[in-house]
ZAMARGU-4260 file (C-alpha; in steps of 0.2 Angstrom, whole numbers, plus 5000, padded with zeros to 4 digits):
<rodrens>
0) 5111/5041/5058 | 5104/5051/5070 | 5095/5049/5086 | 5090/5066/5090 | 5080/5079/5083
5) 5091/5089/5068 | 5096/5106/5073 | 5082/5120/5063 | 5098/5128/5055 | 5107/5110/5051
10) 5105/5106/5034 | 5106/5089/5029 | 5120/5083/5018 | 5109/5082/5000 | 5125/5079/4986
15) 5122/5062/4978 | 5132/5045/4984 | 5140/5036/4973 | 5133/5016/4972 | 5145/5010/4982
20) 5144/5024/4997 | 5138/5015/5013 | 5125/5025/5023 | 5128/5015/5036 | 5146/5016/5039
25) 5143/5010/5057 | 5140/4992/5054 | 5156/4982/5051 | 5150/4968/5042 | 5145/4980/5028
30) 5162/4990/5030 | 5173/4973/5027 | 5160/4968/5013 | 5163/4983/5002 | 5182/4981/5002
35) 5180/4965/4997 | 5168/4971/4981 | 5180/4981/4975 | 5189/4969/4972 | 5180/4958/4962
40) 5174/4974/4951 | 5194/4977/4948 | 5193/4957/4940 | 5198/4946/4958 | 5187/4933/4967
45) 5176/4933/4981 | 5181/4916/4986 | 5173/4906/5001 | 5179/4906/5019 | 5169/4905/5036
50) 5161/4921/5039 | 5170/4922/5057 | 5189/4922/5049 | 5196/4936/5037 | 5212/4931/5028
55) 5224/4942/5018 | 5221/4929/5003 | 5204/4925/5004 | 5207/4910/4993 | 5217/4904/5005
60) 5202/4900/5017 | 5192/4891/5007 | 5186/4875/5014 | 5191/4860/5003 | 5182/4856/4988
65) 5172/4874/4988 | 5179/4885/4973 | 5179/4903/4972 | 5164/4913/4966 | 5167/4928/4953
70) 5156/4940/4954 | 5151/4952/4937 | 5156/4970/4937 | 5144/4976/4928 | 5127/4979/4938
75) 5110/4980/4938 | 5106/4998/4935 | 5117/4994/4917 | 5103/4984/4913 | 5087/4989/4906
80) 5079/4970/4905 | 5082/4973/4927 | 5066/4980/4934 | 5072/4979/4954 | 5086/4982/4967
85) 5085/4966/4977 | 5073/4967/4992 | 5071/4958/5011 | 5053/4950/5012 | 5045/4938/5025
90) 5063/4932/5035 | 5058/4919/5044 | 5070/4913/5063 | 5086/4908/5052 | 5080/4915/5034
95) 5076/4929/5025 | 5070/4929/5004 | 5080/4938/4992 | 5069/4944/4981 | 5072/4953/4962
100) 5062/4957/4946 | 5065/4957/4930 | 5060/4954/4910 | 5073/4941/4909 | 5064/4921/4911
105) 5078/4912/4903 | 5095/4912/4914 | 5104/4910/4932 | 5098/4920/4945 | 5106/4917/4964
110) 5110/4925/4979 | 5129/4928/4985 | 5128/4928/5006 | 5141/4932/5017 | 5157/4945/5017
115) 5165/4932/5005 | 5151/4929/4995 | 5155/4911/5002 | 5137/4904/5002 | 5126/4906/4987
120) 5107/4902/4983 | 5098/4898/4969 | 5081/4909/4965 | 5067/4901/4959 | 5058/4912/4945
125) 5040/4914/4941 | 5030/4925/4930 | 5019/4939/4937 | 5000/4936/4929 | 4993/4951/4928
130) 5008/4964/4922 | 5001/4976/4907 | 5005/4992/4898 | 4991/5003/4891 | 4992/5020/4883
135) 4990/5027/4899 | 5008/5021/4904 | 5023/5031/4904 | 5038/5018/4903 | 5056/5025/4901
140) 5062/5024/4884 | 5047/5014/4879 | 5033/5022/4869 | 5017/5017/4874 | 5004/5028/4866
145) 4999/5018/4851 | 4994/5003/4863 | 4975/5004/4861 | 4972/4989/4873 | 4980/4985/4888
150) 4995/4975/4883 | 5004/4960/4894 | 5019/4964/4900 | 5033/4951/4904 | 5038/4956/4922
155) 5048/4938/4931 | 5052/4938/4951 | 5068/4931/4956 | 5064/4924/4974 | 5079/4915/4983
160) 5077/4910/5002 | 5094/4912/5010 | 5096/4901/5025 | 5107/4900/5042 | 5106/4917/5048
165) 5108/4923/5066 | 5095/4934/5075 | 5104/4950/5076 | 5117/4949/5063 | 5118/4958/5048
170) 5126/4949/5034 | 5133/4956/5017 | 5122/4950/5000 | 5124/4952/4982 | 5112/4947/4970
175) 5115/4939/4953 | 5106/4939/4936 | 5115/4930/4922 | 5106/4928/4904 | 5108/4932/4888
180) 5126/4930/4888 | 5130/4943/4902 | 5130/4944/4921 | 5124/4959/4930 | 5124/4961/4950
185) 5118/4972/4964 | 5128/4984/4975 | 5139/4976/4989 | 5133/4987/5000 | 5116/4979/5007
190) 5115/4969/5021 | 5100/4956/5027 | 5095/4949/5042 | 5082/4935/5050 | 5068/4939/5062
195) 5074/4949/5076 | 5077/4942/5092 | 5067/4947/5108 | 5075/4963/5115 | 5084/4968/5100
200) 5083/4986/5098 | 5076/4989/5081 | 5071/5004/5071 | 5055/5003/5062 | 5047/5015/5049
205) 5028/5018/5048 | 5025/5026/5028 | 5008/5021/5017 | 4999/5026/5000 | 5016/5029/4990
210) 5004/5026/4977 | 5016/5034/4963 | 5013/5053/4971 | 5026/5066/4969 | 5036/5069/4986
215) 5041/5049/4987 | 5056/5047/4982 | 5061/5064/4991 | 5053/5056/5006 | 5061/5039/5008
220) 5078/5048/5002 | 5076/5058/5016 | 5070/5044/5030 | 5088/5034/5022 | 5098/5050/5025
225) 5093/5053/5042 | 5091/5037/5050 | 5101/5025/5040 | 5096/5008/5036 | 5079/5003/5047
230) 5074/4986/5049 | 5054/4983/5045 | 5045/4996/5034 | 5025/4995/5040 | 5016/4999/5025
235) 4997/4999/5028 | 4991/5000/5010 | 4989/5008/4993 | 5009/5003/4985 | 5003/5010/4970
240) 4987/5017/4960 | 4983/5004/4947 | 4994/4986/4955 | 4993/4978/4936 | 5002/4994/4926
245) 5020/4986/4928 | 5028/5006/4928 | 5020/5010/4942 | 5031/4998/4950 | 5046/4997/4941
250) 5053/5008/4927 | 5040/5025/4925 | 5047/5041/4916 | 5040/5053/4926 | 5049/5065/4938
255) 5030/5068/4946 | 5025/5052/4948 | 5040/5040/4954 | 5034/5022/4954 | 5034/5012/4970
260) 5052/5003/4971 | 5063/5017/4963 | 5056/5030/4979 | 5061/5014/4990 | 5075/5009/4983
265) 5085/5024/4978 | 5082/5021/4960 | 5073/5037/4954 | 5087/5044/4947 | 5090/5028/4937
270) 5075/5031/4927 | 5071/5049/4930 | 5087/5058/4929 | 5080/5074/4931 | 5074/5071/4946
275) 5081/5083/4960 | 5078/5066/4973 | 5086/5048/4968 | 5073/5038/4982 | 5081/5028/4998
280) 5089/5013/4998 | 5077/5007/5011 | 5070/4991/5007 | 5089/4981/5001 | 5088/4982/5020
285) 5073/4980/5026 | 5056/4967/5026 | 5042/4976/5021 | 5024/4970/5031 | 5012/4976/5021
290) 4990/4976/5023 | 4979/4976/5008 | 4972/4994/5003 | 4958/4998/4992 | 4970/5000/4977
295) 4978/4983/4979 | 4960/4976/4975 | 4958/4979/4955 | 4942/4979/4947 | 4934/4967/4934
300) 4950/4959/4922 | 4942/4960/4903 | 4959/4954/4893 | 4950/4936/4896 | 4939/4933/4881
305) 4933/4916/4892 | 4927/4927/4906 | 4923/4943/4900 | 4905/4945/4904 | 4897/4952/4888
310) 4884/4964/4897 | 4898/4972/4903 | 4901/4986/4892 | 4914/4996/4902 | 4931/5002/4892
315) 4946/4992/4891 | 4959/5002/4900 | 4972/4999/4914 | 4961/5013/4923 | 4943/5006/4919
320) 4945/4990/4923 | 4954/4994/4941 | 4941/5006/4947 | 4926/4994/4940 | 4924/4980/4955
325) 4910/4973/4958 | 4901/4962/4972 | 4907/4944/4974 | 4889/4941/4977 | 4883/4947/4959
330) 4897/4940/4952 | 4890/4922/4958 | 4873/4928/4954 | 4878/4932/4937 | 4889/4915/4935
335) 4873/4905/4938 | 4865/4913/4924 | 4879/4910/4910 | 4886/4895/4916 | 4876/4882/4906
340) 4886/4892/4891 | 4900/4894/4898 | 4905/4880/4909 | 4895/4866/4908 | 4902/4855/4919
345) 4903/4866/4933 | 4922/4866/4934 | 4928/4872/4950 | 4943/4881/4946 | 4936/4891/4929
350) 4920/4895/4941 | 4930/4903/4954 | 4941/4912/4940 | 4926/4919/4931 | 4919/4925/4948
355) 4937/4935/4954 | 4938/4938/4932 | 4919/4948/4937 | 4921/4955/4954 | 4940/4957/4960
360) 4954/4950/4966 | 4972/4955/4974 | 4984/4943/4963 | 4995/4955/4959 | 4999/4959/4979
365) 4999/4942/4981 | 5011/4937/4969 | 5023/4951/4972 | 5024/4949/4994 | 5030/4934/5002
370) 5019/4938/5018 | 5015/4929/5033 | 4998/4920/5029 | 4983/4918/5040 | 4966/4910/5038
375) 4962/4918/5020 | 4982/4917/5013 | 4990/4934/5014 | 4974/4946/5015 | 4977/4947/5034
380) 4988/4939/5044 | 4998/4939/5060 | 5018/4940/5067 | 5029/4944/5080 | 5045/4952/5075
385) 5054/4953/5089 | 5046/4964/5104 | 5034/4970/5091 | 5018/4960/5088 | 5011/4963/5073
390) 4992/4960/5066 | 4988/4965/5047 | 4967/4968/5044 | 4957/4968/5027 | 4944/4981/5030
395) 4944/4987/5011 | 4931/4993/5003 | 4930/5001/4984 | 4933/5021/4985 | 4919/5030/4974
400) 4916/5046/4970 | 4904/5060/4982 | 4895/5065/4967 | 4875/5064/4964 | 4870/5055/4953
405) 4881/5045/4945 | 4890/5029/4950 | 4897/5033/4968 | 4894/5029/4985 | 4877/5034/4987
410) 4870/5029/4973 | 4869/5021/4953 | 4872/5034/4938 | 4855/5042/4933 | 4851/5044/4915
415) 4840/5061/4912 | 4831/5054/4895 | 4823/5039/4903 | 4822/5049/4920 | 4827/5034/4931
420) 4846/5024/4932 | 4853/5016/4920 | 4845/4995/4919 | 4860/4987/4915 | 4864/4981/4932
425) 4881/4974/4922 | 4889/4994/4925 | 4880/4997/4944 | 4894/5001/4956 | 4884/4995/4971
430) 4892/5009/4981 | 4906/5008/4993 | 4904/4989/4995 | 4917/4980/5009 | 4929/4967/4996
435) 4930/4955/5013 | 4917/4955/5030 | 4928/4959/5043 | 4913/4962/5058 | 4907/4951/5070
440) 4901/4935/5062 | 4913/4934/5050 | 4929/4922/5049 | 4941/4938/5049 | 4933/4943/5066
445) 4934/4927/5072 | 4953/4924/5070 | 4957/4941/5076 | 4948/4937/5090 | 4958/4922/5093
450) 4976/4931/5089 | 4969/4944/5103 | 4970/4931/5115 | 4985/4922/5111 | 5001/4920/5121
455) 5013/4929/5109 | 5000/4943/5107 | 5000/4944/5127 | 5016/4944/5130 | 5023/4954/5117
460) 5030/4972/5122 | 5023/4981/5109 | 5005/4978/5099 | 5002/4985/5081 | 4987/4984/5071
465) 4989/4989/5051 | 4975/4993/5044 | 4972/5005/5028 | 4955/5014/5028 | 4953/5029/5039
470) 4946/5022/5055 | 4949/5041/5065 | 4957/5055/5058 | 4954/5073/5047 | 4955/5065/5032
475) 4941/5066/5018 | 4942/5049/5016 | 4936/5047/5035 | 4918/5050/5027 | 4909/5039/5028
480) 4913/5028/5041 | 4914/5009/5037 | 4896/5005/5039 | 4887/4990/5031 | 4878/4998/5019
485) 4859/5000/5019 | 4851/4999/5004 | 4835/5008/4998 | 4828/5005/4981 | 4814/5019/4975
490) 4802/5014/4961 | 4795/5024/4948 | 4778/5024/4956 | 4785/5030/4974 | 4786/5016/4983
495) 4802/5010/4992 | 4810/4992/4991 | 4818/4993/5010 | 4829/5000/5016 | 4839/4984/5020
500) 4857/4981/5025 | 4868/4976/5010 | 4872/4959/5018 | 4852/4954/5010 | 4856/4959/4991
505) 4859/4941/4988 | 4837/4938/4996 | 4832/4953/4989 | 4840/4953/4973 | 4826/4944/4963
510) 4815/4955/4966 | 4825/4972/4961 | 4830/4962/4945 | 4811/4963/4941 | 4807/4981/4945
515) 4823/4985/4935 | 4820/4975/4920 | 4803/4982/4920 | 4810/5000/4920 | 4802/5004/4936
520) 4818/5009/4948 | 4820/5027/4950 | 4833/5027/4961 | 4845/5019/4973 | 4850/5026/4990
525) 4866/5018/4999 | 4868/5024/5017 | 4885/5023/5030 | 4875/5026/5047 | 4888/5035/5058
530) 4881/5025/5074 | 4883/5010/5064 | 4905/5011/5062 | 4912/4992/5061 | 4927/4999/5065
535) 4921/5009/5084 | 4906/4995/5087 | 4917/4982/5085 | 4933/4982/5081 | 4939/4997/5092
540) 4934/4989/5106 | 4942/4973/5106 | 4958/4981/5101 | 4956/4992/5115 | 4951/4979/5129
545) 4966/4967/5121 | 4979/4980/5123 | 4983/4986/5106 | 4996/5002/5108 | 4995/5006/5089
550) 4983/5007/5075 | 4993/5011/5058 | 4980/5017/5044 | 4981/5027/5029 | 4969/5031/5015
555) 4971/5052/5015 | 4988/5055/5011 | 4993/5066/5028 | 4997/5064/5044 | 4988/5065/5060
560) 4985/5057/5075 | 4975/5054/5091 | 4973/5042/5105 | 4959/5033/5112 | 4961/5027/5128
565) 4979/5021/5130 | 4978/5016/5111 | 4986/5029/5098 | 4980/5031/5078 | 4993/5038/5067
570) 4990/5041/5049 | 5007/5046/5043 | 5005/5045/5023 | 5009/5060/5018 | 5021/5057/5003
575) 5011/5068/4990 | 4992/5069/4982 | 4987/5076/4998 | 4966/5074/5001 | 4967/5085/5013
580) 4962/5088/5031 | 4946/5092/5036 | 4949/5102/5051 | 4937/5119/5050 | 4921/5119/5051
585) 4922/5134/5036 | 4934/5139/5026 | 4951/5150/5035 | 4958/5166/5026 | 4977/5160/5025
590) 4973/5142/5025 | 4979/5132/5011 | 4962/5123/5000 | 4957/5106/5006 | 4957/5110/5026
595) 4938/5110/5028 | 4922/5109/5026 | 4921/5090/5015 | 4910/5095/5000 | 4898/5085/4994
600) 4892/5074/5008 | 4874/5069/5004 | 4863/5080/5013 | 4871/5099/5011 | 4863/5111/5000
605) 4873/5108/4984 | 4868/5089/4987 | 4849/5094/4989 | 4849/5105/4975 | 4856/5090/4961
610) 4845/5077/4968 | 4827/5081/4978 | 4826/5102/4975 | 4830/5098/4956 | 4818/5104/4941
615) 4814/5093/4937 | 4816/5082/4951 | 4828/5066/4952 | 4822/5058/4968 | 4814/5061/4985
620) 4826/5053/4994 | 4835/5062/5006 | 4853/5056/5018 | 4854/5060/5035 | 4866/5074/5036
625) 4875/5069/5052 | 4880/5052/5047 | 4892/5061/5034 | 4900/5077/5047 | 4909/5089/5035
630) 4924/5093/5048 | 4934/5084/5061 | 4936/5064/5063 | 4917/5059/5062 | 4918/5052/5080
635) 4923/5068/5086 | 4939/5061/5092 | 4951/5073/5098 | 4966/5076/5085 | 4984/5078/5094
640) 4995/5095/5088 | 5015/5090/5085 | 5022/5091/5102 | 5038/5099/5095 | 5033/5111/5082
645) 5019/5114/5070 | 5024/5110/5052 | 5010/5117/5045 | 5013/5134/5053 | 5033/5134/5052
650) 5033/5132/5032 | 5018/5144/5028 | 5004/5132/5024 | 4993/5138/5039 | 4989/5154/5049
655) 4990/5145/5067 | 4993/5130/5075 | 4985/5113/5065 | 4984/5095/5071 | 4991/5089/5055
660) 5002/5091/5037 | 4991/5089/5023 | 5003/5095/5009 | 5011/5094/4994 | 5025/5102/4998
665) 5029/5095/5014 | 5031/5074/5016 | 5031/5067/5035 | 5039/5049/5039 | 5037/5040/5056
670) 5050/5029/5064 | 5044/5018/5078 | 5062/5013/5092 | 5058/4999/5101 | 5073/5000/5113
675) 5061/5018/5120 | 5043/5014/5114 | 5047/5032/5105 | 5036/5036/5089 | 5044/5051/5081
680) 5039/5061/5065 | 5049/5071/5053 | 5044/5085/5040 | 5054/5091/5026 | 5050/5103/5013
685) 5053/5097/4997 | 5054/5115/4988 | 5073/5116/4994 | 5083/5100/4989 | 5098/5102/5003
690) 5085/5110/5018 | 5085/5101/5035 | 5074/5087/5039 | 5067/5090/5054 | 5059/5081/5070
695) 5041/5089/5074 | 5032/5076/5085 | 5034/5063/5097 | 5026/5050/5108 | 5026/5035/5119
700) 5018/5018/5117 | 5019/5000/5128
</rodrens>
């Protein structure tokens, strides 16, 4: 571990460890426990004794009437039916879940705790709803390409709260999974912990949008390399693309595209063997607190004959169904109109299952993450770990596409034979619709307003706020701004139905309906007014007046930062798939592609030419250029350069200094010290497997 910046010509060691190396031979407690592993691998038994005494015999020291525990040698990575290394999630003042995941229902499954293994603790198993496999997927040694529907896939999560822990002491665990006549266990090399107490230093690491992108597991490798074990992992969104394809978590074959626990758990190589990277062991260690991000929120499920609306004429894939939410409010519109047929009774609980069925729902995030909870379960919540006070915010909305013309943010697919959109309202996108209201008026607000002024918000040290879509920054995401949307129906015969904000489509509705059902809509216009941000109105300045030292976001796959007033942004997501960073106003000779101008914002030339200058002519509507800026954070916010070097410039990707990586060659991580207040990045370039990691920016917070 290091607590400096590495040296430019100080290569980091880069040779693989073998399971049972410690990576952080500082902590005793993990020292003692691996010795005693090898010997219950070599046949001897990890019997109980207090966890303050060490004895010679450690039989010897077990307290009457407790036996001794043998633990398997054979371990998880020698089973294929184990999907997981065990991970830290949700620890509570005395506690911490143990949690696992596996294909294996039937069986024993417990957690061994302390540097005997002297305390153990059942898990309690429960079947993930919505794991599936599709032709799409690429599962090692599983062939999935003559699946011609999305399959259901048998994915179980082992969840065992271990109790009795002291704040501020590590403490050895081993998990264990018995069934089908064997036993396999995890390393002895991880450690776990219960919530911090105040004043304990911690190390916490800032990383989003893993989201199955190539420079992952080199990127977490490298943050387990250089820092060791940390304590939380702040993750503000997008854990993978498609949250219901079980690969994408667990077991992909794809050296390109790692899926989301073998980059954080050092399993890549498990899976992948070719890889040149095997993934950090990062989360054996460490709770993750997570936000919601677009790509938690899937789309419309169809694998329900009961709830499968039959207007709906979509494909059946992983991938179409995750990119086709809809509106909750047409969802309920549409129930109304089916439910004499389908529910006759009005049964609560199938009416609110055919309504998430038809418009979305984040099940899978919520059955994977034990979480803290707030007024609307784990969609946002609130927690203080230690000096750090943390606050997790849902201001999601679906990502469309730029394009003109079809089924995107701006507006509904157009269809060139009938010279109008399409009149099946059962395939309209309805733009870039927010899943949960999170401005002023709504009950997200109005709790945040209240943990703003809360005691242990006041009078913690240091104040985060996760939240995943760009509110500042270069990204291309950044556009456009989180806007209600307004709404403006064109009819055939020229005349407009608004504009209206997209709060009224439930009021005006009815009336669309009919000019649609009549053939008579032309075209639909959504628009993101710049001077109408959620995010600056009214969010923004709360946080700012409360105190807040640091908003967490992600959404664009780089890193970048900038302050506003004594409160900093930092996107520090760049782990691959780069979207770029939309810096120049025109394009730079010996800048890489992707740096500037955005393309296709309503209202440029390209966009004028597809839609109102077209022969023959789609539309006369027309966007306001300026609520859609093509370069810079659309606020105009100042963007801070790396205070120690510029990545960007240093590894040949830019001409001059830039105020960001936006790479797919280089991969930035953040660690956040509470014992200095310090925020510092790292860049390392993936093209040379054994290069140096280095430190390239840092800054203060509380």
């Amino acid at each position: 571990m290091t607590d400096r910046p590495i040296p430019d010509d100080q290569p980091l060691h880069a040779a693989i460890l073998p399971e049972e190396a410690d990576p952080a031979a500082h902590d005793p407690a993990r020292r003692r426990f691996i010795k005693l592993g090898a010997l219950a691998a070599g046949g001897g038994l990890l019997a109980a004794c207090s966890e303050t005494s060490l004895s010679s015999d450690p039989r010897s020291a077990a307290p009457a009437g407790q036996q001794g525990q043998a633990l398997p040698s054979a371990t998880f990575a020698q089973s294929r039916q184990i999907l997981s290394e065990p991970m830290l999630q949700n620890p509570g003042p005395d506690s911490v879940r143990v949690v696992w995941f596996t294909e294996a229902e039937a069986g024993r499954h417990r957690v061994f705790v302390g540097e005997q293994a002297e305390r153990v603790f059942e898990a309690t198993t429960t079947r993930m709803s919505q794991m599936l496999e599709d032709s799409g997927s690429q599962v090692f040694e599983r062939p999935t390409a003559g699946l011609t529907t999305p399959e259901p896939r048998a994915v179980f999560r082992h969840e065992a709260v271990v109790t009795g822990l002291t704040p501020g002491r590590r403490v050895p665990y081993v998990a264990v999974s018995e069934f089908g006549g064997a036993a396999f266990r995890s390393s002895y090399a991880y450690t776990l912990q219960p919530l911090p107490r105040p004043g304990q230093p911690l190390k916490i690491l800032l990383s989003s949008d893993q989201q199955n992108n190539r420079m992952a597991a080199a990127n977490y490798q490298k943050v387990a390399e250089t820092i060791g074990p940390v304590d939380a992992v702040l993750f503000p969104g997008d854990f993978v693309s498609q949250p219901n394809r079980a690969s994408e978590w667990f077991d992909r074959a794809s050296v390109n595209n790692p899926s989301f626990f073998q980059s954080l758990q050092g399993t890549m190589q498990r899976w992948n063997p070719s890889s040149p990277y095997r993934g950090g062991e990062v989360l054996q260690f460490a709770a993750l607190y997570g936000c919601l991000g677009n790509h938690e929120y899937p789309g419309r499920w169809r694998l329900d004959p009961r709830t499968d609306d039959p207007e709906n004429t979509g494909p059946k894939s992983i991938n179409a169904m995750d990119n086709d939410p809809q509106p909750r409010w047409y969802a309920e519109w549409r129930y109304e109109q089916l439910k004499a047929t389908i529910n006759p009774t009005d049964d609560p609980a199938f009416r609110e299952k055919w309504i998430a069925d038809n418009s979305f729902d984040f099940a899978t995030y919520r059955e994977m993450w034990s979480l803290p909870e707030g007024p609307e379960g784990k969609a946002y919540w609130a927690q203080r770990f230690g000096d750090v006070f943390l606050i997790s915010l849902d201001a999601n909305r679906i990502w469309r596409t730029w394009n003109p013309n079809q089924r995107g943010k701006f507006t509904e697919a157009f269809d060139n034979g009938l010279r109008r959109v399409g009149d099946n309202p059962a395939v309209w996108g309805f733009g870039d619709f927010t899943f949960r209201p999170f401005g002023p008026g709504s009950r997200q607000y109005a709790w945040l307003e209240s943990v703003l002024r809360s005691e242990a918000f006041r009078n913690a040290r240091y104040r985060i706020v996760l939240t995943h879509q760009t509110p500042a920054g270069l990204g291309d995401n950044a556009v456009p701004v989180q806007a209600i949307q307004r709404v403006t129906v064109e009819l055939t015969d020229g005349t407009l139905i608004g504009p209206f904000l997209a709060t009224e489509w439930p009021q005006r509705w009815p009336e669309v309906l009919d000019r649609l059902r009549a053939g008579q809509v032309r075209y639909m216009r959504y628009e993101y007014p710049l001077d109408a941000d959620l995010w600056r109105t009214a969010i923004e300045p709360l946080l700012l007046e409360a105190g807040v030292h640091l908003v967490h976001c992600g959404h664009s796959h780089l890193w970048n930062r900038t302050q506003v007033g004594a409160m900093h942004y930092l996107e520090t997501a760049n782990v691959g798939n780069s979207f770029g960073a939309m810096f120049f106003e025109t394009p730079r000779s010996g800048v890489s592609p992707g740096q500037g101008p955005r393309p296709n914002q309503p209202g440029n030339a390209s966009w004028r030419n597809a839609t109102v200058n077209a022969s023959p002519q789609r539309t006369t509507l027309t966007w306001n250029p300026d609520d859609y800026p093509t370069f810079g954070d659309p606020h105009r916010r100042p963007m801070a350069m790396p205070t120690i070097f510029n990545p960007m410039r240093a590894f040949g990707q830019a001409e001059e200094d830039v105020p960001f990586i936006a790479s797919n060659v280089l991969t930035a991580f953040s660690i956040f010290e509470t014992a200095t207040g310090l925020v510092s990045s790292y860049v390392f370039d993936t093209r040379d497997p054994s290069g140096p990691v280095r430190k390239f920016d840092e800054f203060r917070i509380g």
